[in-house]
C-alpha positions in Angstrom: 144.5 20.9 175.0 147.8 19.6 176.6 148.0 16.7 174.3 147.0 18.8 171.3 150.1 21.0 172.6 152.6 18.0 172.6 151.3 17.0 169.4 152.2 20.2 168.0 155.7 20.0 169.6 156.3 16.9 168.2 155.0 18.2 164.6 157.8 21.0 165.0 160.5 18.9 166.5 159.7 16.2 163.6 160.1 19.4 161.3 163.5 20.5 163.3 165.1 16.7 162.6 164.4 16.7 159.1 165.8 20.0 158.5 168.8 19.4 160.4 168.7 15.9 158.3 168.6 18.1 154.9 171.8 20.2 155.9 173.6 17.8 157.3 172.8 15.5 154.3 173.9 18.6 151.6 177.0 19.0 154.2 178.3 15.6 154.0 177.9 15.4 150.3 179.4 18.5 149.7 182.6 17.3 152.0 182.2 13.9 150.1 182.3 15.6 146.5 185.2 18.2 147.2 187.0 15.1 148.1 186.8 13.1 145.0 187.3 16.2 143.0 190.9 16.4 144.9 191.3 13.4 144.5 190.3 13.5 140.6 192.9 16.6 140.4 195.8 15.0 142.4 195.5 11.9 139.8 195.2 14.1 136.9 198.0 16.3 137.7 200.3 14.0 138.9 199.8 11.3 136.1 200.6 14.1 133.5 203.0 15.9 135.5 204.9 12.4 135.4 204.4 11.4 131.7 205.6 14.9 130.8 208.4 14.8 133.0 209.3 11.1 131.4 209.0 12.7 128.0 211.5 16.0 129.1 213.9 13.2 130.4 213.7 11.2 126.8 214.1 14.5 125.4 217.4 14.8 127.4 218.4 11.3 126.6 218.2 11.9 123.2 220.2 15.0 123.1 223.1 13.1 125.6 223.3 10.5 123.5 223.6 12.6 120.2 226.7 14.5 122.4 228.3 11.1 123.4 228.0 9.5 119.5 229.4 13.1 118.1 232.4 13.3 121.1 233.2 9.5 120.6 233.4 10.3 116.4 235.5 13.4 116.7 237.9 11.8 119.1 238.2 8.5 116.5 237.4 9.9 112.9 236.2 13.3 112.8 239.2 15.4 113.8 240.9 13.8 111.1 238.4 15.3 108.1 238.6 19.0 106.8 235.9 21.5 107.9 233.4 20.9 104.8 233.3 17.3 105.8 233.5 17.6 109.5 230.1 19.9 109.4 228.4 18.3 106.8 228.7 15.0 109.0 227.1 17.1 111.9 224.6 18.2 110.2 223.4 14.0 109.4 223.8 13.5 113.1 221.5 16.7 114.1 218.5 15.2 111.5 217.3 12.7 113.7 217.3 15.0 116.7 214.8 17.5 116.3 214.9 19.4 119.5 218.7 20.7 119.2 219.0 23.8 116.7 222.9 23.5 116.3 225.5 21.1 117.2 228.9 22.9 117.4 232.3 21.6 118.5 234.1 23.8 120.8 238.4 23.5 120.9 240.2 23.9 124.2 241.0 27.2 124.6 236.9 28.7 123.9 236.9 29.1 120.2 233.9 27.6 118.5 235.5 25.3 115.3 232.7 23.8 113.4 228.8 23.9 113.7 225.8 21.7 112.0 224.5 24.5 109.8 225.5 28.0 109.1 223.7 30.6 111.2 224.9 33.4 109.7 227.0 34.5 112.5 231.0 34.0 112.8 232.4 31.3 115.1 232.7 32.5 118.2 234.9 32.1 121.6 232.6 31.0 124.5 235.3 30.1 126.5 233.5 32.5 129.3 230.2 30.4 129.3 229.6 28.7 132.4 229.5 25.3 130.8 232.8 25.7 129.1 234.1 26.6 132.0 232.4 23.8 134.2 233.5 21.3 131.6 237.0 22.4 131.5 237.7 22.4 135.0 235.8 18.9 135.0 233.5 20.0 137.8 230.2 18.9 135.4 230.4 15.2 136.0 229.2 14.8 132.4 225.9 16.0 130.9 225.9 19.7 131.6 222.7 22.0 131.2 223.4 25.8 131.1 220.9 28.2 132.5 219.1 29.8 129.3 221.3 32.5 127.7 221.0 34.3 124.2 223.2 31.9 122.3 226.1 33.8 120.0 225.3 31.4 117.1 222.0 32.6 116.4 220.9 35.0 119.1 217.9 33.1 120.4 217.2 32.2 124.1 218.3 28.6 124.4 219.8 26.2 127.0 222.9 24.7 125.9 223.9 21.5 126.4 227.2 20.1 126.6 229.8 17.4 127.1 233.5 17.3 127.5 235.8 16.0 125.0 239.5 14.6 125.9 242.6 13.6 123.7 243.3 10.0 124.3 245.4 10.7 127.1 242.2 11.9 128.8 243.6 15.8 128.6 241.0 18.3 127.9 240.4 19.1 124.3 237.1 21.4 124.7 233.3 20.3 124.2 230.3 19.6 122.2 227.4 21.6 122.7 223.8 21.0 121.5 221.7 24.2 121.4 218.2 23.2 122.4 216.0 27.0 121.5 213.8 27.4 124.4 211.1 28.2 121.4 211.3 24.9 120.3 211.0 23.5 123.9 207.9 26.2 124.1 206.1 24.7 121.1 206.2 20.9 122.2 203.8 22.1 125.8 201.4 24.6 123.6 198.9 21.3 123.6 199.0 21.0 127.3 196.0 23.1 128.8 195.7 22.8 132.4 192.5 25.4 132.5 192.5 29.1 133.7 195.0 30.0 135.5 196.7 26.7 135.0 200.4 26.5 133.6 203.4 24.1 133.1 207.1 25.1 134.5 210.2 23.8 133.6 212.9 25.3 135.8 216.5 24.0 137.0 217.1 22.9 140.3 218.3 26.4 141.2 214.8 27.6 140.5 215.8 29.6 136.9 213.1 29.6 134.8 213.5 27.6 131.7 210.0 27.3 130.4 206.5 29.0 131.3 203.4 27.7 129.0 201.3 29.5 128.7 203.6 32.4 128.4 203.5 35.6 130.8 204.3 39.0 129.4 207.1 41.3 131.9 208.0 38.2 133.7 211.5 38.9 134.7 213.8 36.1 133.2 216.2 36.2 135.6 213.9 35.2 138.6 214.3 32.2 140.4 211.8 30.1 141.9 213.5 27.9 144.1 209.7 27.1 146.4 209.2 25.1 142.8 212.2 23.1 143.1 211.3 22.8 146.8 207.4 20.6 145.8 209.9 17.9 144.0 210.4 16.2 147.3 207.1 16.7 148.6 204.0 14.8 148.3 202.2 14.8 145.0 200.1 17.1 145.2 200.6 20.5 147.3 199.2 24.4 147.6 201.0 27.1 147.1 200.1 31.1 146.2 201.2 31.9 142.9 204.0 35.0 142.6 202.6 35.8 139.4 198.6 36.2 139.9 198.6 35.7 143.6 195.8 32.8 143.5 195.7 29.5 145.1 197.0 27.0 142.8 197.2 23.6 142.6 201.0 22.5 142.1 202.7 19.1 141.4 206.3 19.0 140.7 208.2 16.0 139.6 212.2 15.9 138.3 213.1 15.3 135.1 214.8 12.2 135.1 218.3 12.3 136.9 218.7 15.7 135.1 218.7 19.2 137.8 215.5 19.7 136.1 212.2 20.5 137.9 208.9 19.9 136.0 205.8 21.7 137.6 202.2 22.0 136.5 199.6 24.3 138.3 196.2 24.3 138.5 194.1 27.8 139.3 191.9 26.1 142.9 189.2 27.7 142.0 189.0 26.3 139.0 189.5 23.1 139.6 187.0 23.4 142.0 184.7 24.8 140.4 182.4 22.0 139.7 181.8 21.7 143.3 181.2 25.3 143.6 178.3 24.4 141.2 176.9 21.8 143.4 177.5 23.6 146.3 175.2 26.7 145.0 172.9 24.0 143.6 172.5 22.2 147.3 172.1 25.1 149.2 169.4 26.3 146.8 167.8 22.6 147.1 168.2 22.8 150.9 166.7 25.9 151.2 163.8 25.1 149.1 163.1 21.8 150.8 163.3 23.9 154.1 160.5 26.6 152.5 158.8 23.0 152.3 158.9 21.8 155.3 158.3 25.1 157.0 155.6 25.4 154.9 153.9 22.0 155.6 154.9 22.6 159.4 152.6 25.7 158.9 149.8 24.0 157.4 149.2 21.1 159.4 149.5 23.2 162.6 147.0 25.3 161.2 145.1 22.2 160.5 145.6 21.3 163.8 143.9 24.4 164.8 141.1 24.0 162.9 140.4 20.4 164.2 140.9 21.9 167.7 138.4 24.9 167.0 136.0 22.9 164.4 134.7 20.1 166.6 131.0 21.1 166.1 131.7 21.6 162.5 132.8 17.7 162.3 130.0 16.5 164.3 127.2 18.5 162.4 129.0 16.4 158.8 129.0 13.4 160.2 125.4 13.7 161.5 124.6 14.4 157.6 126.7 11.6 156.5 125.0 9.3 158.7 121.5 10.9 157.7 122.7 10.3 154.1 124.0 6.8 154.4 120.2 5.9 156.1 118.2 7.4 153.5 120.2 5.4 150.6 119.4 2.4 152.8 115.9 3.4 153.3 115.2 4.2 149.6 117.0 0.8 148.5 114.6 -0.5 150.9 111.8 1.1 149.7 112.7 0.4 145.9 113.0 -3.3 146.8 108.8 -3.6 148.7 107.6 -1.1 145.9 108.9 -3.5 142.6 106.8 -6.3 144.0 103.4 -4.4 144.8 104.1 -3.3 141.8 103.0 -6.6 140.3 100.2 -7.0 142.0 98.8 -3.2 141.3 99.0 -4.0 137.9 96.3 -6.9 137.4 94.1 -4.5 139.7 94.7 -1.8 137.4 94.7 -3.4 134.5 91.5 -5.6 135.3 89.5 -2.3 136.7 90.4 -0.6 133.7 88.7 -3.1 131.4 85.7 -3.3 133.8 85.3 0.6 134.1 85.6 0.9 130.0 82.4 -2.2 130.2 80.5 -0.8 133.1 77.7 1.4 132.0 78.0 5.5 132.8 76.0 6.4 135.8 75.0 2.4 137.2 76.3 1.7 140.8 78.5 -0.8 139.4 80.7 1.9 137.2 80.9 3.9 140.8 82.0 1.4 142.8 84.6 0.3 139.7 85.6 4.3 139.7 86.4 4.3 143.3 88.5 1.1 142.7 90.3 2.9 140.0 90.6 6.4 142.0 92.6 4.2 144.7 94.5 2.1 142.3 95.6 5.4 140.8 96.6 6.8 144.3 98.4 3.8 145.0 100.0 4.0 141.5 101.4 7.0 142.4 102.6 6.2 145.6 104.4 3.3 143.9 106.0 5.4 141.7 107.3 7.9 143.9 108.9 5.5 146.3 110.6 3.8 143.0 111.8 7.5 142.5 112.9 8.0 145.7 115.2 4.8 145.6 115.9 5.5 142.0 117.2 9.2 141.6 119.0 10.6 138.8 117.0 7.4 136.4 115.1 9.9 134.3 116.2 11.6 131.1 117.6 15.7 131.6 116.9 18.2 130.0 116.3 22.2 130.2 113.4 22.6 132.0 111.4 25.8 132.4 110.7 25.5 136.2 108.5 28.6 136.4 106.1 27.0 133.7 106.4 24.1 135.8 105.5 25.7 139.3 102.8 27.4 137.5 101.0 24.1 136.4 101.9 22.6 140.1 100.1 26.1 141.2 97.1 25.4 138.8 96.7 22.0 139.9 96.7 22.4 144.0 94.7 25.6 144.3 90.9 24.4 143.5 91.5 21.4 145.6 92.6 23.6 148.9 90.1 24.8 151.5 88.8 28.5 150.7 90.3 29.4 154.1 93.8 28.9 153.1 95.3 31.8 150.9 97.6 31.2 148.1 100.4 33.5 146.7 102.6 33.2 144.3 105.3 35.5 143.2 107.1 34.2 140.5 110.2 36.1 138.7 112.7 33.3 137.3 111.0 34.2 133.7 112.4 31.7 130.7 115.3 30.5 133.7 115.8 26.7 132.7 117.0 23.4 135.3 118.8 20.6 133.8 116.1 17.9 134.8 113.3 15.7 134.5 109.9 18.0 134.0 108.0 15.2 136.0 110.3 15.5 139.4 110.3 19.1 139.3 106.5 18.6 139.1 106.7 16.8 142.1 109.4 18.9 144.1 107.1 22.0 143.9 103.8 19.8 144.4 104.8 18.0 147.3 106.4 21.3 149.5 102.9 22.8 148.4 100.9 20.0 149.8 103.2 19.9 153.4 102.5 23.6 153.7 98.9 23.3 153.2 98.3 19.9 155.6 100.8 22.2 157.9 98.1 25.1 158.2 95.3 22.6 157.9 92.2 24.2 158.0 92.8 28.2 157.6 96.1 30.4 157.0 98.6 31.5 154.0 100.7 29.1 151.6 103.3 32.0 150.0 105.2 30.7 147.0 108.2 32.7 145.8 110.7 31.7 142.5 113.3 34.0 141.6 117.1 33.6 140.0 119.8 34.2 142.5 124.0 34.0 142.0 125.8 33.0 145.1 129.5 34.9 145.3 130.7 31.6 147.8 130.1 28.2 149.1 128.5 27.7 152.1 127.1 24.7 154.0 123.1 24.3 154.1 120.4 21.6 156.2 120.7 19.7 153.5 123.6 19.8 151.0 126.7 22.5 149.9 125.6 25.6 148.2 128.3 25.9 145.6 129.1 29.4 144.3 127.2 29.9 141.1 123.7 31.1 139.6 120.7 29.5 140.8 116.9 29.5 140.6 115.7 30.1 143.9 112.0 28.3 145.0 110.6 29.3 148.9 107.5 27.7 149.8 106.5 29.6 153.4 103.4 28.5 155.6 102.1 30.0 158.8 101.5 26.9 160.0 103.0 25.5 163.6 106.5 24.8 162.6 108.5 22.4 163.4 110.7 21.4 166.7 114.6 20.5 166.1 113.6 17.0 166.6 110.8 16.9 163.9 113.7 18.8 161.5 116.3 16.0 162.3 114.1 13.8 160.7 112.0 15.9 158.4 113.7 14.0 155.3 113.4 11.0 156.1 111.0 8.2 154.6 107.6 7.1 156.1 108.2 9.4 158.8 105.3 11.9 159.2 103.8 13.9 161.8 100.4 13.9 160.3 97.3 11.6 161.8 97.3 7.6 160.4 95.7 7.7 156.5 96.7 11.3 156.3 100.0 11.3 154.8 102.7 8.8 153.6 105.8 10.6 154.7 107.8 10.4 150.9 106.8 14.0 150.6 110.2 15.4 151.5 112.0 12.6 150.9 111.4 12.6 147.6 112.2 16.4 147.4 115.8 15.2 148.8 116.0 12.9 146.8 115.3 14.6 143.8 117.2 18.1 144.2 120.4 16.3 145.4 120.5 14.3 142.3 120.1 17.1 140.5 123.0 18.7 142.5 120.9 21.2 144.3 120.4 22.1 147.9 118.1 22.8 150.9 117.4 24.5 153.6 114.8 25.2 156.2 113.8 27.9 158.6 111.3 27.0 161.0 110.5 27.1 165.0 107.5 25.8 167.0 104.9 28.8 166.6 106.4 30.4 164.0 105.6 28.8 160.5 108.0 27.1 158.1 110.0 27.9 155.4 111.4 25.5 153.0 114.3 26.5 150.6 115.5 25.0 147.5 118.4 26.2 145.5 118.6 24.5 141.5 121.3 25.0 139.5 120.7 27.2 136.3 121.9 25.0 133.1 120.7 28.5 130.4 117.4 29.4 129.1 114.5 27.8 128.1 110.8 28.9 126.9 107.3 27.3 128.5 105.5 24.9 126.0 102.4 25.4 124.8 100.1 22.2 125.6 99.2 19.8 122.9 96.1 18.8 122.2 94.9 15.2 123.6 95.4 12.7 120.6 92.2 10.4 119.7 92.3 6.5 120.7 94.2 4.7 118.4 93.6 0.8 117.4 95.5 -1.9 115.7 94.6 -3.7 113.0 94.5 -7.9 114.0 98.3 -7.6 114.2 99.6 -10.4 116.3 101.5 -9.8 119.3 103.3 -12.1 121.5 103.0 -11.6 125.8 105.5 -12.8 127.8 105.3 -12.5 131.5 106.0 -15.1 134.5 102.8 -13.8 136.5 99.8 -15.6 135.1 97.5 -13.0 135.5 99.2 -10.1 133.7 99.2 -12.0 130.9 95.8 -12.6 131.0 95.3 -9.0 131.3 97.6 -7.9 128.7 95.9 -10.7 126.5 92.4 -8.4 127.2 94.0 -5.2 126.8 95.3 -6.2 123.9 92.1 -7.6 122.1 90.5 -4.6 123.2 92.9 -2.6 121.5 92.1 -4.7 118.4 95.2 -6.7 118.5 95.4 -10.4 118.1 97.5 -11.5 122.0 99.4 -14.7 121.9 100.7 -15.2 125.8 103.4 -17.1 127.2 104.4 -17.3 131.0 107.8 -18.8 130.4 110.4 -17.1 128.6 111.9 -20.3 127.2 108.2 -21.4 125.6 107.7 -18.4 124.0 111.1 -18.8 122.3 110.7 -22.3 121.1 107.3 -21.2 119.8 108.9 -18.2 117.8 111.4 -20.6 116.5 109.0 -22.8 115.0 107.1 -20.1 113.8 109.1 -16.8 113.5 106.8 -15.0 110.9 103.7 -15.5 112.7 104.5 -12.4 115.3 104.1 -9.2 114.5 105.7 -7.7 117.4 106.8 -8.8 121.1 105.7 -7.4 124.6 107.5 -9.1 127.6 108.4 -8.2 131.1 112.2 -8.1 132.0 112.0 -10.0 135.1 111.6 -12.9 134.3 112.9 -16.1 135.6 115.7 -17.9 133.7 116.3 -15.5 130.6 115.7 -12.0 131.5 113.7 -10.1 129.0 116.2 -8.1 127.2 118.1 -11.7 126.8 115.1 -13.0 125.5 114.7 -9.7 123.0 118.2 -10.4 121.8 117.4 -13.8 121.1 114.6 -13.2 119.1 116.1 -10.4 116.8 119.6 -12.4 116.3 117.0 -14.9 114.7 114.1 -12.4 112.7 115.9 -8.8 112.8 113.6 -5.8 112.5 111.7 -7.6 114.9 109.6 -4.8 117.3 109.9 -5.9 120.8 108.4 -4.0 123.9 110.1 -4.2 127.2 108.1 -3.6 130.0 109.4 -3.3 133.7 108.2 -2.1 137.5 111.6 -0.4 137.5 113.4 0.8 135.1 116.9 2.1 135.8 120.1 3.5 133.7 121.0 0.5 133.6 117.8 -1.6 132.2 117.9 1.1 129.8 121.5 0.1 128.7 120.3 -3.1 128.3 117.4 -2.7 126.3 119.2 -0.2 124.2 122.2 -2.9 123.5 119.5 -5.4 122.9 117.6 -3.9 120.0 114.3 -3.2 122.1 112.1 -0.5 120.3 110.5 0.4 123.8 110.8 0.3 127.3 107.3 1.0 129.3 107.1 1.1 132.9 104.8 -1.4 135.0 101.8 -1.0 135.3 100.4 -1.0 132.3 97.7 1.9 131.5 95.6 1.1 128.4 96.1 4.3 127.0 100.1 3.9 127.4 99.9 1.0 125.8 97.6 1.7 122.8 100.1 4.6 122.1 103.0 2.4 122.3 101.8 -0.2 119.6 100.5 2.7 117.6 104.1 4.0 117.6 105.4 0.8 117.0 102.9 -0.5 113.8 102.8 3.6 112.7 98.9 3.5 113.0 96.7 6.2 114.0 
């Protein structure tokens, strides 16, 4: 238990680490991604705060050097012309400038003498405006920007520009004004969108408001904003409350040229940020989630952890089946492997006794002794083929079997050959229930639990039989196999016989193992069974103590419905006709006896015991065969090689496989091959008469 404990400790302390790994992981990618977006900003901001800013102080340029060209004219030329001419030459200057409205000439005592275009409005005397009066006293050093005022030429808000013009003995002799219409200035930033909340500034470096896109209705025009002036000198990028919206903004403020001019763009923070709000939300979300996770796997494997803590019998009961599973596969591929090779030899005594029991005369010793022979041969026969079954399951074809019809005929068949002591009953309900199988192994499932109970009880006692349809609602571990939920027909064969002890039951299963007396039993009884139901994914299960009887259960999975066939009547003998049949087998002696068999069936045999002989004599004569029997195993060229062979040459060709085990697999072959039939080893003379009255469609 204490290391199970610092296993789990670990298990949560792992868990701990990678949590704290996923936080600080979405921590340092959120710090990571607010940075870059700054950073994107500050770039962004700054790059147009300058290119605007260079463009305000071209502006400027433009307009000074318009006021220097017209100043320099008037003092040389222009004063010399009457008015039409002097204002029609103003007006060609102004063309090329589009940001100034009016271009007016200003004499020395105020009064307004000549503008660019007519306004509508008289010439006026402006001799209070700050700029006249700045110029005049000559405390304007040149260029001189007026705060925005409603101009008297055409009563629009406007900055006014100006410069100072002097006679030539540098005495003052008033100005020239440009009036730049804080519209026009409006319209040139209307492109520029720096997002909600965002706006650009223009403001002198008093802090009076010049421009404001986008536009704010009720802002007081005569506030001043000096804190904007203030970012000029600061680093690029800086954050400041707004005045107007109270938000965080974003601010970068760069002069306009050498001009007192501030230009300053604002972004809304949140706005700016609000991509990494996105991500943010988004990684705390994935965070979460992958903490749900890992809580969740924490959870489950310490729960897991529990089980393997609390389920140790569990484990060692399933890997004591395993193991029993893994020995009888072993067991039946041994079994499979002894069995194809008496198989051989059972056939020449079978085949030979046959022939010599159809000679003998009825009722001489000689036909008794022969029908003894035959009697074992037959036993042995069957023992053959159930331990070829047994390593073999799952060869035979499925279908829907009626399994009461075939417990029935299992019934019929056992009963007259028990001891009147022992008591049979049968109850049997399942009704027209059907089993996806083979008829013949559920034949022997039922017949060899029958024959255990009755060698169990030996000479006196009760052999109860019992078949009904069943669902189960859950799956649940039985002795042998897992008893899926699902609808089942249910067979219990009970005996009150001595039971058995844990020990025997270990091994009840297995094969050749028996508790019965030496010649008494063979020990593939159950095995078979095994066998059998697994295969045809079925279960068992067995009740039993020393004393106390035994009861063997088997669960079969119900595949639908099907009805109990009536029998059909035994067909007569049928005979052939001098067709000529070649035999191919490597043992000498079955050919010999499939040469008799054949002639007796009124066949004309021709054998071979070489594969390759028997193909050079059909390719020298390919018309004189009528149809082909040969074994599979046969050395060299197998028998479905051999079948190929000879139908690639003469096609329609009937060829007869026969083998001692046939598998999925053999059939496959034979099927790809072009083989009419596959027969199974050894040969009866009945099975084979059918056979060749199948294939030549003789009767």
């Amino acid at each position: 238990m204490k290391s199970g404990e610092r296993l789990r400790q670990r298990i949560i302390a792992a868990g701990v680490v990678l949590i704290a790994a996923f936080a600080g992981s979405a921590i340092y990618d959120g710090w990571r991604l607010h940075q870059q977006i700054m950073l994107a900003n500050e770039r962004e901001l700054g790059n147009l705060a300058k290119a605007l800013a260079e463009q305000g102080a071209r502006t400027l340029q433009a307009v000074d050097v318009l006021l220097r060209d017209t100043g320099e004219w008037w003092e040389t030329t222009g004063r010399e012309l009457p008015a039409d001419a002097v204002a029609t030459a103003l007006a060609s200057r102004v063309v090329g400038v589009s940001q100034v409205s009016v271009l007016t000439l200003v004499d020395a005592r105020g009064m307004q003498r000549h503008r660019s275009r007519v306004t509508g409005e008289a010439l006026a005397d402006v001799s209070d405006r700050p700029y006249f009066q700045s110029q005049r006293e000559g405390s304007a050093g040149g260029l001189f920007i007026n705060e925005p005022v409603i101009t008297r030429t055409d009563r629009q808000p406007a900055l006014v520009v100006s410069r100072r013009l002097n006679t030539r003995d540098g005495a003052f002799d008033g100005v020239v004004t440009a009036i730049v219409t804080l519209q026009e200035m409006q319209a040139a930033y209307t492109a520029i969108d720096l997002g909600e909340g965002g706006a650009l500034i223009l403001t002198l470096d008093d802090g009076t408001l010049v421009v404001r896109q986008p536009e704010v209705n009720g802002l007081d025009p005569t506030q001043r904003y000096p804190e904007l002036t203030a970012f000029k000198g600061a680093p690029l990028i800086d954050r400041s409350v707004s005045p107007v919206d109270g938000r965080a903004k974003l601010v970068a403020a760069v002069g306009v040229g050498k001009r007192p001019l501030t230009l300053t763009l604002t972004r809304d923070e949140d706005h700016a940020l609000r991509p990494w709000h996105d991500e943010m939300r988004s990684a705390i979300i994935r965070t979460l989630l992958l903490t749900a996770l890992v809580v969740l796997t924490i959870a489950g494997l310490l729960r897991q952890l529990r089980r393997l803590e609390t389920g140790e019998a569990e484990k060692a009961a399933l890997e004591a089946r395993l193991q029993k599973a893994q020995r009888l596969e072993s067991l039946g591929t041994l079994a499979g492997g002894i069995a194809h090779d008496f198989n051989n030899i059972l056939g020449a005594i079978l085949g030979f006794g046959e022939m010599a029991q159809q000679h003998a005369a009825p009722g001489s010793d000689m036909r008794r002794y022969i029908d003894r022979v035959m009697q074992a041969g037959a036993r042995a026969r069957v023992l053959v083929r159930r331990i070829l079954d047994f390593s073999r399951s799952g060869v035979a074809e499925r279908v829907p079997v009626n399994i009461q019809a075939v417990t029935e005929e299992a019934i019929a068949m056992l009963r007259p050959t028990l001891p009147e002591a022992i008591r049979f009953e049968a109850k049997l309900e399942a009704g027209i229930s059907a089993v996806l199988g083979d008829g013949t192994q559920l034949y022997q499932v039922v017949m060899n639990l029958c024959t255990n109970a009755a060698q169990a009880i030996s000479d006196a006692g009760t052999i109860e039989v019992r078949l009904d349809r069943v669902h189960s609602d859950a799956s649940k571990p039985l002795l042998h196999g897992e008893l899926a939920a699902g609808a089942y027909v249910r067979l219990v064969v009970s005996d009150d016989g001595p039971g058995m002890s844990a020990e025997v039951l270990q091994r009840a299963f297995d094969p050749f193992f028996t508790t019965k007396k030496v010649g008494e039993g063979t020990g593939l009884g159950l095995s078979m069974v095994h066998g059998i139901v697994t295969d045809l994914g079925g279960a068992i299960d067995i009740a039993t103590a020393p004393g106390q009887g035994t009861q063997v259960t088997v669960w079969l999975p119900v595949s639908g419905e099907s009805e109990a066939q009536s029998p059909r009547p035994e067909p007569s003998w049928p005979r052939g006709n001098g067709q000529v049949v070649m035999v191919v087998d490597d043992e000498r002696p079955l050919v010999e006896l499939a040469e008799e068999l054949l002639a007796e069936l009124g066949y004309e045999p021709v054998g071979f015991d070489s594969s390759e002989r028997a193909l050079e004599a059909f390719i020298a004569e390919p018309q004189r065969f009528d149809a082909v029997l040969t074994d599979e195993m046969l050395p060299g060229l197998a028998g479905s090689e051999l079948a190929a062979r000879l139908l690639a040459l003469r096609p329609g060709l009937p060829v007869i496989l026969v083998s001692g085990n046939v598998g999925a697999a053999l059939e496959q072959r034979a099927r790809e091959a072009g083989v009419v039939e596959l027969l199974r080893k050894p040969l009866g003379l009945r099975e084979l008469a059918d056979c060749l009255a199948r294939t030549f469609d003789v009767g």
